[in-house]
The first five atom37 places (N, CA, C, CB, O) and aatype in JSON, in Angstrom:
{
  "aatype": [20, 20, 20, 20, 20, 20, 20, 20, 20, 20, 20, 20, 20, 20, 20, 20, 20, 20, 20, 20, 20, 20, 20, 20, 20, 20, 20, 20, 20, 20, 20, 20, 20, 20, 20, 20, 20, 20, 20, 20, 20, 20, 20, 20, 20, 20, 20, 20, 20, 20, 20, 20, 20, 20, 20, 20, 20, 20, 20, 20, 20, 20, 20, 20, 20, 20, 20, 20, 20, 20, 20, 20, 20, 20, 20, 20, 20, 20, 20, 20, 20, 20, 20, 20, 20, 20, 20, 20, 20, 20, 20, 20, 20, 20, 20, 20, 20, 20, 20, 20, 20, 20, 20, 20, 20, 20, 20, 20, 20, 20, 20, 20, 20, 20, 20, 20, 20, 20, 20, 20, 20, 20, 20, 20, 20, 20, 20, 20],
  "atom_mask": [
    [1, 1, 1, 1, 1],
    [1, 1, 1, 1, 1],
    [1, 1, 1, 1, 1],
    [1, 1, 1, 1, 1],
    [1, 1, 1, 1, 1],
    [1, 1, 1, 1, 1],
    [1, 1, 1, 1, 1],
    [1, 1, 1, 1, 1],
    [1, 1, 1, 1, 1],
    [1, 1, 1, 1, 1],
    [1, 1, 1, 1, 1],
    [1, 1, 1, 1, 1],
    [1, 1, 1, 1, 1],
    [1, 1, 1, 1, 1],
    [1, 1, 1, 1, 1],
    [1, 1, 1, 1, 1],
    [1, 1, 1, 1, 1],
    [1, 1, 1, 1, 1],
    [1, 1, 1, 1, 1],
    [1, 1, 1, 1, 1],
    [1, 1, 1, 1, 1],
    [1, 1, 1, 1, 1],
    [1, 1, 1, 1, 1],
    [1, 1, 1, 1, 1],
    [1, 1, 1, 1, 1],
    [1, 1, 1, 1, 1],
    [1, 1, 1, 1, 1],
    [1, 1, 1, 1, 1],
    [1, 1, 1, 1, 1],
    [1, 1, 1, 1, 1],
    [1, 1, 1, 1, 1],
    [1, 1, 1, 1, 1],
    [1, 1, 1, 1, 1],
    [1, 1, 1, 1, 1],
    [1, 1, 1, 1, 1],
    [1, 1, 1, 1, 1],
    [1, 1, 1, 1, 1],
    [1, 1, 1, 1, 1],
    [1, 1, 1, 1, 1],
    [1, 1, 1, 1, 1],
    [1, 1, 1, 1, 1],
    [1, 1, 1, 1, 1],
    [1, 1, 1, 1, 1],
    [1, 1, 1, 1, 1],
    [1, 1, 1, 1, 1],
    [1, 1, 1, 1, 1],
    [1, 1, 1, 1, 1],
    [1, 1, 1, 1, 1],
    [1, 1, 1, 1, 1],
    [1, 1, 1, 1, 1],
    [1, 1, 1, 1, 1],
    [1, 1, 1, 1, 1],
    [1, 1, 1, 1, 1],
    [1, 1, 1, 1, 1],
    [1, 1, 1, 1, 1],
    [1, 1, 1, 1, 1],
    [1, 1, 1, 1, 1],
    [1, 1, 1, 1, 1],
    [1, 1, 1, 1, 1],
    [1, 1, 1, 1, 1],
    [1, 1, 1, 1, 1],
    [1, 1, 1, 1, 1],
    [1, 1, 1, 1, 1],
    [1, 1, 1, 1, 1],
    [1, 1, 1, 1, 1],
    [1, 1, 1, 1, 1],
    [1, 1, 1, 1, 1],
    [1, 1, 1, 1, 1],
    [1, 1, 1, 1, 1],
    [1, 1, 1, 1, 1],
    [1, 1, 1, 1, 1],
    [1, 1, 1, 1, 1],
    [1, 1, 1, 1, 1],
    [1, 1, 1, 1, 1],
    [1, 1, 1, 1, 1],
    [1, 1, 1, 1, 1],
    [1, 1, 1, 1, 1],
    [1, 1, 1, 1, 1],
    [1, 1, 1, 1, 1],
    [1, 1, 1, 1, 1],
    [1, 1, 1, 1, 1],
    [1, 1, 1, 1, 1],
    [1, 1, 1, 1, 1],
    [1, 1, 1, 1, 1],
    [1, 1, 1, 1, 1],
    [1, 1, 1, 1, 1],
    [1, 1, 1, 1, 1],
    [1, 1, 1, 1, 1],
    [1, 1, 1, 1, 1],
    [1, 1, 1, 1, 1],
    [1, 1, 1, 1, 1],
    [1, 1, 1, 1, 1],
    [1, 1, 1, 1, 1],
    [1, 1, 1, 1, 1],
    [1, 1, 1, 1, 1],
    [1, 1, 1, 1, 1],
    [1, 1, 1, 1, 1],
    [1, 1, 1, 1, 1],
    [1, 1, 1, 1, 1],
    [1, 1, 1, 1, 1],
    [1, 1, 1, 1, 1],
    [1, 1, 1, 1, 1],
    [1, 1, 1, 1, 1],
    [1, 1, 1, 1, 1],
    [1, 1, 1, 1, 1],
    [1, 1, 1, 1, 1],
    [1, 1, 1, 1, 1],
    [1, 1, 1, 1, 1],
    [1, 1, 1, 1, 1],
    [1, 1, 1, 1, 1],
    [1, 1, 1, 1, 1],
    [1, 1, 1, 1, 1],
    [1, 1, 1, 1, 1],
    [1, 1, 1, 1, 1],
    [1, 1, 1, 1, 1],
    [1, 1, 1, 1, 1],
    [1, 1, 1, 1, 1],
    [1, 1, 1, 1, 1],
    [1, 1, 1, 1, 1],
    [1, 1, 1, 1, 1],
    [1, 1, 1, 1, 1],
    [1, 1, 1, 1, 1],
    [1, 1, 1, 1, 1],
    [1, 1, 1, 1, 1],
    [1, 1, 1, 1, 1],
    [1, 1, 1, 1, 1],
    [1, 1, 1, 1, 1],
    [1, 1, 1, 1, 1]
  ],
  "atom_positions": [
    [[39.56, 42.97, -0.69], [39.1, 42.35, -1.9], [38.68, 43.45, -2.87], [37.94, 41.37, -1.62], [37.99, 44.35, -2.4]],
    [[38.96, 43.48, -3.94], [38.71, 44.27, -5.13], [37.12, 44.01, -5.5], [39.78, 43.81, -6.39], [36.42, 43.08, -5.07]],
    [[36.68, 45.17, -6.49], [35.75, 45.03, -7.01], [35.34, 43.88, -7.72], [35.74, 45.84, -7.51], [34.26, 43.33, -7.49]],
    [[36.35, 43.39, -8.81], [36.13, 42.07, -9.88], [36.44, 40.94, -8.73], [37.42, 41.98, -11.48], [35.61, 40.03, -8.71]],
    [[37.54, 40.86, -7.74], [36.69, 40.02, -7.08], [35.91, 39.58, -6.2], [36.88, 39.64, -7.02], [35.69, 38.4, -5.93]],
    [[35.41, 40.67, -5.66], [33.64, 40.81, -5.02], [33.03, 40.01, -6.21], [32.76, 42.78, -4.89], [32.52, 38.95, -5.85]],
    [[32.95, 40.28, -7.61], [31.84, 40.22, -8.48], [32.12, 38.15, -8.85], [32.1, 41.69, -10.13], [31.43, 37.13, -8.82]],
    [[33.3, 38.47, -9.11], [33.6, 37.33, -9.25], [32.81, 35.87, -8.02], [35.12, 37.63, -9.21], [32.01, 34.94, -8.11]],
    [[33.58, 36.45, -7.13], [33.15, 35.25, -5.73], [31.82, 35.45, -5.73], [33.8, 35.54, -3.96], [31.39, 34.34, -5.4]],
    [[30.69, 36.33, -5.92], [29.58, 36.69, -6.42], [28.84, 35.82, -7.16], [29.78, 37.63, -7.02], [27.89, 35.25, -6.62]],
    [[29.13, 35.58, -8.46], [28.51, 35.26, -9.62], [29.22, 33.35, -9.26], [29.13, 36.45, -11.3], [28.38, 32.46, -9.3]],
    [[30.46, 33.02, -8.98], [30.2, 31.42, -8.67], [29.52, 31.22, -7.06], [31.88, 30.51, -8.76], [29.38, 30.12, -6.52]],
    [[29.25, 32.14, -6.65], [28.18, 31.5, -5.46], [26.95, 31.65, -5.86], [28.2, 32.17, -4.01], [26.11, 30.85, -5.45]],
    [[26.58, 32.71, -6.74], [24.84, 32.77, -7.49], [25.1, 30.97, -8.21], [24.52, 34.63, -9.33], [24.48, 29.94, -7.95]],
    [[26.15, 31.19, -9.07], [26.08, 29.56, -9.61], [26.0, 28.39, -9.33], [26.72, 29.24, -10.04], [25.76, 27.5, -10.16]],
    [[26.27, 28.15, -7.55], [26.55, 27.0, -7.02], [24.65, 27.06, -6.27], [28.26, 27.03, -5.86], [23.97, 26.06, -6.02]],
    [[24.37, 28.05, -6.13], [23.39, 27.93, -5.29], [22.08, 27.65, -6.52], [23.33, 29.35, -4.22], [20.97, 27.26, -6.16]],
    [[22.42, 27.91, -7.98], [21.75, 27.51, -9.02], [21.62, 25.86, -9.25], [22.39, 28.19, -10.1], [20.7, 25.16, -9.68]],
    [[22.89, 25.56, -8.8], [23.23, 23.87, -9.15], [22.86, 23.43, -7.88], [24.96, 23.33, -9.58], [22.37, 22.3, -7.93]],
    [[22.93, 23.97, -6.63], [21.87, 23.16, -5.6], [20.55, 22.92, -6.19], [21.55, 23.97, -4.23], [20.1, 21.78, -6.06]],
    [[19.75, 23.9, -6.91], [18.58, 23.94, -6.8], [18.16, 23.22, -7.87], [18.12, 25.11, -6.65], [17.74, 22.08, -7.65]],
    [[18.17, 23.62, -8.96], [18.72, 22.1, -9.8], [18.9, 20.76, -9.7], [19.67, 22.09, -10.06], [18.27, 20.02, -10.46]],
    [[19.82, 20.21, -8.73], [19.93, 19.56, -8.32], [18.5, 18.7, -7.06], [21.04, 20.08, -8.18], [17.93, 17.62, -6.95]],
    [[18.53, 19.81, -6.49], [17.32, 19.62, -5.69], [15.71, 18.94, -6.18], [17.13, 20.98, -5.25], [15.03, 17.99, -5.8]],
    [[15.52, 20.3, -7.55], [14.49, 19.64, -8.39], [14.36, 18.49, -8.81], [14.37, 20.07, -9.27], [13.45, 17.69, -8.61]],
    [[15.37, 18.39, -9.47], [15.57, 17.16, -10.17], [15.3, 15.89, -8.45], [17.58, 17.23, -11.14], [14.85, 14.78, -8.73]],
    [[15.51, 16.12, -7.29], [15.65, 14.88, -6.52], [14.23, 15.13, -6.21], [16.82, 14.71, -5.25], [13.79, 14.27, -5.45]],
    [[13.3, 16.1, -6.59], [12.06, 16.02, -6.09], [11.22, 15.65, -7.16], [11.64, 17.19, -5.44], [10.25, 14.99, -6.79]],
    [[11.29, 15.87, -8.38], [10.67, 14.88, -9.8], [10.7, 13.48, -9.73], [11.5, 15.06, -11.15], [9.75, 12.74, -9.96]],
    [[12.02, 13.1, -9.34], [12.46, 11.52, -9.27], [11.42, 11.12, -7.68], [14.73, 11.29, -9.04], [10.55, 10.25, -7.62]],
    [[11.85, 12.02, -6.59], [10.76, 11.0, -5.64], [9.35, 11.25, -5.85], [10.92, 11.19, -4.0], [8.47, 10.4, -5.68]],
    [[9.13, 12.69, -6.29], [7.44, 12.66, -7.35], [6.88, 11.38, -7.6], [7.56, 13.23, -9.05], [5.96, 10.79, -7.04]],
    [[7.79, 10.99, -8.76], [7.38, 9.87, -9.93], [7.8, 8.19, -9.03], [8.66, 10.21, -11.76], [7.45, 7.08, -9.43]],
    [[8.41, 8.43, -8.07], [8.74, 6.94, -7.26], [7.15, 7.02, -6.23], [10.71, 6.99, -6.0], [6.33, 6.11, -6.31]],
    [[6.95, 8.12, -5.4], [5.56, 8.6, -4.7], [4.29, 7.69, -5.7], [5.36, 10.68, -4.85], [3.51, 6.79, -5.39]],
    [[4.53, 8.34, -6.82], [3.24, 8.18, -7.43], [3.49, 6.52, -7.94], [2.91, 9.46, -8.77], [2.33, 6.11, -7.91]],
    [[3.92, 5.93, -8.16], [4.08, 4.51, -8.56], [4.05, 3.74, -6.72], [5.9, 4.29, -9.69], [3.67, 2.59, -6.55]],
    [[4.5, 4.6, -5.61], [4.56, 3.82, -4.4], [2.91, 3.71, -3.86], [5.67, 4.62, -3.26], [2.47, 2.94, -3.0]],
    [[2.36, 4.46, -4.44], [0.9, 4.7, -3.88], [0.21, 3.56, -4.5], [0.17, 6.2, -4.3], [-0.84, 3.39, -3.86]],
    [[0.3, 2.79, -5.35], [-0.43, 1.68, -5.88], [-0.55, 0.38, -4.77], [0.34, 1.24, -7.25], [0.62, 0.14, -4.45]],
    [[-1.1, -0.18, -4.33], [-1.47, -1.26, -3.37], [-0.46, -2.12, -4.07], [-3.15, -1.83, -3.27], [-0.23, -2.08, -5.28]],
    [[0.4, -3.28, -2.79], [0.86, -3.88, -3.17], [-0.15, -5.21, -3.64], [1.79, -3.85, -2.42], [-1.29, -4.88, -3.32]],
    [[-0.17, -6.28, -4.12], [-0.9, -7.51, -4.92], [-1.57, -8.11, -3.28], [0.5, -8.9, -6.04], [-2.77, -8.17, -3.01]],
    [[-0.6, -8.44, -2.47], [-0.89, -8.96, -0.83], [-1.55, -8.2, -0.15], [0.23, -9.16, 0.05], [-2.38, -8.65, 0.64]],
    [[-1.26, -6.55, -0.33], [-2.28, -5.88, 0.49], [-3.79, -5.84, -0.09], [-1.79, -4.47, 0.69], [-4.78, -5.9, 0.64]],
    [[-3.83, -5.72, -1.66], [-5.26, -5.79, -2.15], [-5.65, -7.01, -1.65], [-5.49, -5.71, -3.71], [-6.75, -6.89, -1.11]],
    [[-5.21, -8.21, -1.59], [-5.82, -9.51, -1.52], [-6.34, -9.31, 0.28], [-4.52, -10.98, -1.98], [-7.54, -9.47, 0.51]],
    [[-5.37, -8.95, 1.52], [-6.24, -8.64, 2.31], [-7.25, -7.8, 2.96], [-5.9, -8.77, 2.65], [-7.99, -7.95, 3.93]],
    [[-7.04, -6.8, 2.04], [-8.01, -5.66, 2.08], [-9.62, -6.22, 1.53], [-7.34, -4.37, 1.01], [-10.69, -6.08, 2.12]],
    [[-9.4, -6.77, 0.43], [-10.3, -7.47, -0.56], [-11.36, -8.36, 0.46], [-9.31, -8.52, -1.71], [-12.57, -8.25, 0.66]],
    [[-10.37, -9.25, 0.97], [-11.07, -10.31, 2.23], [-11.62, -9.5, 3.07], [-10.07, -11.28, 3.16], [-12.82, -9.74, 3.06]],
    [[-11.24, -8.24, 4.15], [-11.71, -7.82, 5.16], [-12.84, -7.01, 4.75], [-10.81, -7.25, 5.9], [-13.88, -6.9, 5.41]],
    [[-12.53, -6.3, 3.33], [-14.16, -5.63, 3.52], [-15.07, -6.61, 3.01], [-14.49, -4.14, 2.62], [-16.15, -6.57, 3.6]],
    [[-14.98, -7.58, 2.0], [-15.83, -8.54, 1.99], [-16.57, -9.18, 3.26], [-15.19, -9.38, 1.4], [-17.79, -9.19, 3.43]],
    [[-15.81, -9.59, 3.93], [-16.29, -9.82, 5.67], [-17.23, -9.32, 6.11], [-15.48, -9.41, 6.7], [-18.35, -9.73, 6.42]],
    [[-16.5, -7.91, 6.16], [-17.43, -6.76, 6.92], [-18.8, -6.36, 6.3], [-16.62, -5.38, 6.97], [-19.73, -5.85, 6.92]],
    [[-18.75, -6.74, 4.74], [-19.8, -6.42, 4.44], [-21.02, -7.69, 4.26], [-19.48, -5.66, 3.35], [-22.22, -7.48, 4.44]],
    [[-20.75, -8.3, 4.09], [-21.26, -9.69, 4.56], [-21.64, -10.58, 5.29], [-20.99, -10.11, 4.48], [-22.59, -11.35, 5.12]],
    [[-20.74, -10.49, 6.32], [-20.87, -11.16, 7.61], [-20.06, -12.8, 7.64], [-22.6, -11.27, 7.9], [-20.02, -13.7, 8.48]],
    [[-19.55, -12.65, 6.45], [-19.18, -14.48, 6.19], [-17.61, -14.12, 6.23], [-19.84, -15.46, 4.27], [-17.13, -13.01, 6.01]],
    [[-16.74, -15.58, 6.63], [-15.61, -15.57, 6.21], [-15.12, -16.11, 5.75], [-15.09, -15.46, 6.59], [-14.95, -17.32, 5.88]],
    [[-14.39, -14.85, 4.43], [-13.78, -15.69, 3.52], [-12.49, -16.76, 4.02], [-13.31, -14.73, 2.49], [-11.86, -16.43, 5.03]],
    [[-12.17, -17.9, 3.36], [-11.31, -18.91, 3.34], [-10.0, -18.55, 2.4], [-12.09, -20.14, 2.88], [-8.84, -18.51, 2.81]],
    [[-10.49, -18.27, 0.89], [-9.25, -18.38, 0.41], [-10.16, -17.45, -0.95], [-8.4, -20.18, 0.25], [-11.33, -17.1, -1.05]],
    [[-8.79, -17.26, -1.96], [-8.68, -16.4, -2.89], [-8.24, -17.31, -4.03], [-7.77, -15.26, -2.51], [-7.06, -17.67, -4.08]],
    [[-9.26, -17.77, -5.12], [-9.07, -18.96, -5.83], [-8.73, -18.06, -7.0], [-10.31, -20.11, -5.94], [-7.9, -18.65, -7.68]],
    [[-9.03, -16.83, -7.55], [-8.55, -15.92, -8.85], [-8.59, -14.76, -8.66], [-9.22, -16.02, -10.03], [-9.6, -14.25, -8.19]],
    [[-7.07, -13.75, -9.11], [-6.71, -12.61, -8.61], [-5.98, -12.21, -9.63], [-6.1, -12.61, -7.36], [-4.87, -12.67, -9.9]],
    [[-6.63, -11.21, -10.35], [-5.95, -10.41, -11.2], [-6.32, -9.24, -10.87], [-6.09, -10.65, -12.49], [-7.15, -8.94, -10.01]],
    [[-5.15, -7.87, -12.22], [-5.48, -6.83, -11.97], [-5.86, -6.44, -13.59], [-4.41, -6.09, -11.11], [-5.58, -7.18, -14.53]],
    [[-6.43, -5.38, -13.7], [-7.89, -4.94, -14.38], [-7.64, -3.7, -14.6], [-9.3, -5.07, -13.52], [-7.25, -2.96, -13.69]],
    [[-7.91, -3.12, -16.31], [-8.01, -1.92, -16.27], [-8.6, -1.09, -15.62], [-8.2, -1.72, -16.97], [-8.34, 0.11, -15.61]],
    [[-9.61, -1.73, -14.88], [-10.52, -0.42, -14.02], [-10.12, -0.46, -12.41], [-12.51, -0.7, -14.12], [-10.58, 0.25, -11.52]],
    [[-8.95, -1.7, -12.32], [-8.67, -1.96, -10.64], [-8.18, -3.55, -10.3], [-10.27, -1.68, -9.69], [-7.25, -3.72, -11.09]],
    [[-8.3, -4.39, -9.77], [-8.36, -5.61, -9.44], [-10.17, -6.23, -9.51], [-7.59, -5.62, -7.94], [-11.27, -5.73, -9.3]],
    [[-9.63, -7.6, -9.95], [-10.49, -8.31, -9.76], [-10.48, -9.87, -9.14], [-10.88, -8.17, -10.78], [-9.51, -10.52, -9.52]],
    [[-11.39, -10.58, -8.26], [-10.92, -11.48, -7.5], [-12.15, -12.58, -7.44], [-10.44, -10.82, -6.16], [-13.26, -12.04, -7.55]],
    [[-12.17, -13.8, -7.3], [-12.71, -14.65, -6.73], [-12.84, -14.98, -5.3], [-12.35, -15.36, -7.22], [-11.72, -15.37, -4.98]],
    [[-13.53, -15.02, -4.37], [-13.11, -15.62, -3.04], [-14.43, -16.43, -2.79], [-12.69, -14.44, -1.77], [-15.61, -16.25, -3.09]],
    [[-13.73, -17.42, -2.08], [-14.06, -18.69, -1.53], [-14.53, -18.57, 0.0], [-12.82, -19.62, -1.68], [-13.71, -18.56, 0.92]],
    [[-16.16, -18.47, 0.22], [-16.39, -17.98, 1.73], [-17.48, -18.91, 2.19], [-16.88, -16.31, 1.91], [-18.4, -19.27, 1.46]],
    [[-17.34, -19.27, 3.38], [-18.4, -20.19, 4.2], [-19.64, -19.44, 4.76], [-17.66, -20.88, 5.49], [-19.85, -18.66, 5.69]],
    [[-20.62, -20.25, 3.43], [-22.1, -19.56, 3.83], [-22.66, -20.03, 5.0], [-23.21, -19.79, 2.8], [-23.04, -19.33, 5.94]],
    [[-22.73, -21.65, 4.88], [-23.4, -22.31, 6.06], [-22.99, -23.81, 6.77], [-24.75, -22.44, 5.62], [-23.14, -25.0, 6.5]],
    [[-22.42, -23.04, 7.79], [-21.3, -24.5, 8.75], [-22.06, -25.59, 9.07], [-20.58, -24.12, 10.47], [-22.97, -25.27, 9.83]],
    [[-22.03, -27.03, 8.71], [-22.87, -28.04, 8.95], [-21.6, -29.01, 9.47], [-23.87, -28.52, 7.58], [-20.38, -28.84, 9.46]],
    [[-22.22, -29.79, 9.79], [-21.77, -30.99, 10.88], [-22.2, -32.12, 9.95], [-22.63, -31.03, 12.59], [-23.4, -32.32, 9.8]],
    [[-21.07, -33.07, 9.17], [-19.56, -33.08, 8.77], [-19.28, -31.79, 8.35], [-19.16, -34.09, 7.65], [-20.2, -31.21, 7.77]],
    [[-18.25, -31.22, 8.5], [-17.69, -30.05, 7.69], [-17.68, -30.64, 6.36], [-16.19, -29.49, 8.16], [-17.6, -29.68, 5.59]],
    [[-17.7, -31.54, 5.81], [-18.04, -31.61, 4.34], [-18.8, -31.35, 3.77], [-18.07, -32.33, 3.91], [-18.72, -31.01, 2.59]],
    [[-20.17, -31.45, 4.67], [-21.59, -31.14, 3.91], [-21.46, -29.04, 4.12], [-23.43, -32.22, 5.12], [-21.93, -28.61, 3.07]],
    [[-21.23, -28.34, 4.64], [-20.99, -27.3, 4.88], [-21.38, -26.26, 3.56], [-19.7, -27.4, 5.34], [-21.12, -26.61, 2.41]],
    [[-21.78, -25.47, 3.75], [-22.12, -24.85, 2.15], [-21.19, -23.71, 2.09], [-23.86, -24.24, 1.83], [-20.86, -23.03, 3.06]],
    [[-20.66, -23.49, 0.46], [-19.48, -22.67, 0.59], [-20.24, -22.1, -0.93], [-17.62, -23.51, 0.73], [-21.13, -22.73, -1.5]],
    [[-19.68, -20.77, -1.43], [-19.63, -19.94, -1.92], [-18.67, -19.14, -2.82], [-19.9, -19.65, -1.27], [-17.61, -18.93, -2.22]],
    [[-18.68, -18.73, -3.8], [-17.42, -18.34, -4.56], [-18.33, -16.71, -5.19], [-16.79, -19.87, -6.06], [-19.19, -16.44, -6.03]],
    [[-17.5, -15.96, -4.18], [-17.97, -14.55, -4.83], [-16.77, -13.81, -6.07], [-18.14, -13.36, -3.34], [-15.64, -14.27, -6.19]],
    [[-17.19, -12.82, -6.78], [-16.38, -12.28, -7.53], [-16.62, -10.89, -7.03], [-16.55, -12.6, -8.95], [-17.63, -10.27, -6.73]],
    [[-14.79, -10.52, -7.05], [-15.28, -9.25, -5.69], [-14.4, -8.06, -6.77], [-14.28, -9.57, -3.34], [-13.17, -8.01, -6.88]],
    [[-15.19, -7.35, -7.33], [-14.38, -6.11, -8.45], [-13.78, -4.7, -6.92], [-16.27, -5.05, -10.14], [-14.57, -4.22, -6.12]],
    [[-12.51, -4.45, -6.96], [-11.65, -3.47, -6.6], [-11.34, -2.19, -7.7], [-10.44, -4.23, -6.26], [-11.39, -2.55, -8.88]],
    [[-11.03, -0.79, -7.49], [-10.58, 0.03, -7.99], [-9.27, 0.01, -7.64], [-11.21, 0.98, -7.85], [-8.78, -0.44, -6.6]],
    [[-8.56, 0.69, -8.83], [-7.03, 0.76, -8.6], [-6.32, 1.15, -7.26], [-6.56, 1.7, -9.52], [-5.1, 1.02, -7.24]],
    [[-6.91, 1.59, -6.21], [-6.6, 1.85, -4.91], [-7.0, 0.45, -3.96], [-7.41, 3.22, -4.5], [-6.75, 0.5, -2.75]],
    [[-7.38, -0.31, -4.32], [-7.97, -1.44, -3.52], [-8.94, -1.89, -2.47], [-7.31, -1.76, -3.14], [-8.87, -2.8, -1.65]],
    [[-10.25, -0.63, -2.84], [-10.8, -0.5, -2.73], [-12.06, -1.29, -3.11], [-10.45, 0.21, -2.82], [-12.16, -1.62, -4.29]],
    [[-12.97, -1.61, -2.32], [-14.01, -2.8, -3.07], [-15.03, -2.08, -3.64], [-14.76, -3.96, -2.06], [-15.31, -1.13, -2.92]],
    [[-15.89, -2.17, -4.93], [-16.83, -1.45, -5.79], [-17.96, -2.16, -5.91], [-16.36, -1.15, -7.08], [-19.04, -1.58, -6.03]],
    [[-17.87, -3.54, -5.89], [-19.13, -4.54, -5.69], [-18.42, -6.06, -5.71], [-20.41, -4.36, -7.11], [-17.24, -6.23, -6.0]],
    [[-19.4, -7.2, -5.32], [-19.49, -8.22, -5.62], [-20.74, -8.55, -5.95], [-18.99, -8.83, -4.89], [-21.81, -7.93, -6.02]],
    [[-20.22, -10.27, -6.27], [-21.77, -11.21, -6.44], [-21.39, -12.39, -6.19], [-22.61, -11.29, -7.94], [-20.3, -12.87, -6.49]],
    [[-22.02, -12.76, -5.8], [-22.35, -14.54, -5.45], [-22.07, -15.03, -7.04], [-24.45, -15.05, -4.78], [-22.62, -14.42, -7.97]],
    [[-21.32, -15.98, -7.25], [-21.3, -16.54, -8.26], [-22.05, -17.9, -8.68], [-20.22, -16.56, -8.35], [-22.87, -18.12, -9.57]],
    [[-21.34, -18.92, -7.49], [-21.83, -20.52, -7.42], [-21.85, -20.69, -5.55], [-20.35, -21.87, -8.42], [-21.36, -20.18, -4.54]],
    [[-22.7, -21.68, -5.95], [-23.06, -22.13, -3.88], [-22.93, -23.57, -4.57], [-25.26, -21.62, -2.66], [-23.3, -24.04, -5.64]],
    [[-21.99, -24.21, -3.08], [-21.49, -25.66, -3.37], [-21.06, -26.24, -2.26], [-20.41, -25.77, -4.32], [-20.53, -25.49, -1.43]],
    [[-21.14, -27.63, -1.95], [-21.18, -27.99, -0.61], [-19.67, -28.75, -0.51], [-22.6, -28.96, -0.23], [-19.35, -29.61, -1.32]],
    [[-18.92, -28.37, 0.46], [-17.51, -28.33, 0.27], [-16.93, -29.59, 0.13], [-16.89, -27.68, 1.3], [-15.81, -29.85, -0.32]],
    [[-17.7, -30.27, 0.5], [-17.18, -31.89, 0.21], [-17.18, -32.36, -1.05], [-18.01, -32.94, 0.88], [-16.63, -33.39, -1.42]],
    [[-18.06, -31.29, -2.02], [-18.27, -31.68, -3.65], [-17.28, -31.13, -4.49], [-19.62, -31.16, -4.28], [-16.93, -29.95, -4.39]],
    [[-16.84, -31.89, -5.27], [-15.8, -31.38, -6.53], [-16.47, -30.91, -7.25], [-14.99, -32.28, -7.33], [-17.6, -31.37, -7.4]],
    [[-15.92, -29.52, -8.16], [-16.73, -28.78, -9.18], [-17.08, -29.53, -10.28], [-16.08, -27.64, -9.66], [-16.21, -30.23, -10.82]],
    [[-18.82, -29.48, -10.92], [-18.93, -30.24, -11.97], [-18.76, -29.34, -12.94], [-20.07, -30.99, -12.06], [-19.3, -29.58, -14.02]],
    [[-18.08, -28.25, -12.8], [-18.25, -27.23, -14.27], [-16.73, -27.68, -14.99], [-18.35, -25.03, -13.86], [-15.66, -27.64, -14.37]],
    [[-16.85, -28.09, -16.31], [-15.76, -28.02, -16.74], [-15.21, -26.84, -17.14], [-15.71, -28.72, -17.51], [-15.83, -25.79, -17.07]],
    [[-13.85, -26.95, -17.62], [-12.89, -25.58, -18.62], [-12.05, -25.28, -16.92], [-14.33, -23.54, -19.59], [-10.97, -24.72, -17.1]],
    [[-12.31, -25.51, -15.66], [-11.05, -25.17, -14.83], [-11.75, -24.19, -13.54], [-9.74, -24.23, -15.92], [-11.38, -23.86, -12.41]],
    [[-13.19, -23.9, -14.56], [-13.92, -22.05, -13.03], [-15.35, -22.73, -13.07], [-14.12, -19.34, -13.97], [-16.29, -22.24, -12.44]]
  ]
}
């Protein structure tokens, strides 16, 4: 092989190994930016995450999840939890906490909202 083409076969293998890498970058920006959007809690996992540390921190269990949105500062939720089991289960006293999450789904606080005995229909009008 000659000098020019030593230099030659040279300079398109510096080039190909340029367009791997290139190439490469570019596939590590794209799963970067898929990573960072995959790390957000899915809507189902906040909602059971939401319930279990509520539980745990409480001692009560929640029933159900009556309002669930998400929130500039994270999720935010309603849940529906049995304060005190009575015999009819109708008379039973139930509870509606509002349980604030950070964007990781993580719980930051609640509060007791309304206490209501489960056999009773809500007298609050407008729907909450």
């Amino acid at each position: 092989m000659s000098n020019t083409d030593r230099t030659s076969h040279s300079q398109r293998s510096q080039k190909n190994q340029t367009d791997s890498t290139d190439e490469t970058d570019d596939t590590e920006n794209t799963d970067n930016s898929r990573t960072a959007v995959d790390d957000r809690p899915r809507p189902m996992e906040v909602l059971r995450e939401a319930r279990a540390q509520l539980a745990e921190l409480t001692g009560m269990t929640p029933e159900s999840v009556s309002s669930f949105e998400q929130t500039e500062d994270g999720w935010s939720l309603e849940v529906e939890v049995l304060e005190l089991e009575r015999v009819p289960d109708t008379m039973s006293l139930m509870a509606s906490y509002q349980v604030e999450l950070d964007p990781q789904g993580q719980l930051t606080g609640y509060r007791r909202i309304r206490r209501y005995e489960r056999g009773r229909a809500d007298a609050r009008s407008g729907g909450r």
